[in-house]
N, C-alpha and C positions, 0 to 999 in steps of 0.2 A: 726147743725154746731155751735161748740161755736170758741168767740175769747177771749184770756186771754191777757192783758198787765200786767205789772209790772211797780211798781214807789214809790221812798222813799219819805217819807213825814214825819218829828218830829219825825225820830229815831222808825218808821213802814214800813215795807214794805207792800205795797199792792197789793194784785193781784188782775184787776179787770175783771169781769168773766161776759161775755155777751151772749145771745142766749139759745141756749136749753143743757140740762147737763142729757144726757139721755145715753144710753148703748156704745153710738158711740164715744162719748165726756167723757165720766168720766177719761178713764185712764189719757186723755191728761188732764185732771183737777189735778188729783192726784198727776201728776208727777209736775207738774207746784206748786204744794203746797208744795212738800216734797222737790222740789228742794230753795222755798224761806227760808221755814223752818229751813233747811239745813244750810242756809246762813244769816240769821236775827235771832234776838235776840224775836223778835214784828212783827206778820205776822197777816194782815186783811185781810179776803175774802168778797171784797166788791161784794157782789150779784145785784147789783140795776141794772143791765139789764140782769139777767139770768128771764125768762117766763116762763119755766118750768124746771122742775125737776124731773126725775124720781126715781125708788130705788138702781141705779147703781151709780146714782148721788149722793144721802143719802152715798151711801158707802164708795168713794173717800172723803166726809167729815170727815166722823171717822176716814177713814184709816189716814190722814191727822192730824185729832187732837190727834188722838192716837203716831204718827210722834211726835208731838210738844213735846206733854207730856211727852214720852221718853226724849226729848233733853232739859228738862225744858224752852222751848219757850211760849210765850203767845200769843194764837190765837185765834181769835172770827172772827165768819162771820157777816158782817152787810148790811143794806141800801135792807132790799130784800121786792120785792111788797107783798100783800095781799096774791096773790095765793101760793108763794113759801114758805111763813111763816106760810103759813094751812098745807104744805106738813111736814115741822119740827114738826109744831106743833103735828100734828096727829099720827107720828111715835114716837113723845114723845122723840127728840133728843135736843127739847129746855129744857130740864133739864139733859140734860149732857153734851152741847156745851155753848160754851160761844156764845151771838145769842147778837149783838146790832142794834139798829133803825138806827144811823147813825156810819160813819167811827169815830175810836177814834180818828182821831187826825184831 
């Protein structure tokens, strides 16, 4: 089960993404990113209570920054534990996502 809020902060929107982001939960991930995308200039995907992440979840991120990049937006996910940043890491998506320790703003 994930839960997604939404909130502007210094000219960012952020979406913040709780629980697990696995086959069940990506679309609703996806859609909840291309829709902030869609509508802000500065879109953060704050991870700091996502637990896990699977590769359906990896995917809705790209699809998402790939989203941004068409629309010249600037997105970085941030704030993600230990475990969730071995799963970026290891798929080797921290060198082509913008990845921050904390939210930029």
């Amino acid at each position: 089960m994930i839960q997604l809020t939404e909130e502007t902060r210094a000219g960012w929107c952020i979406v913040g993404v709780r629980g697990r982001v696995d086959a069940e939960s990506a679309d609703e991930l996806e859609a909840a990113l291309r829709a902030a995308i869609g509508a802000n200039g500065k879109v953060a995907a704050n991870f700091a209570g996502v637990d896990y992440v699977s590769s359906a979840g990896l995917r809705a991120v790209i699809q998402a920054a790939r989203a941004a990049q068409g629309k010249s937006v600037e997105f970085t996910i941030c704030s993600m534990n230990a475990h969730v940043k071995k799963v970026f890491d290891m798929s080797g998506l921290h060198q082509i996502l913008h990845i921050q320790g904390e939210l930029p703003c």
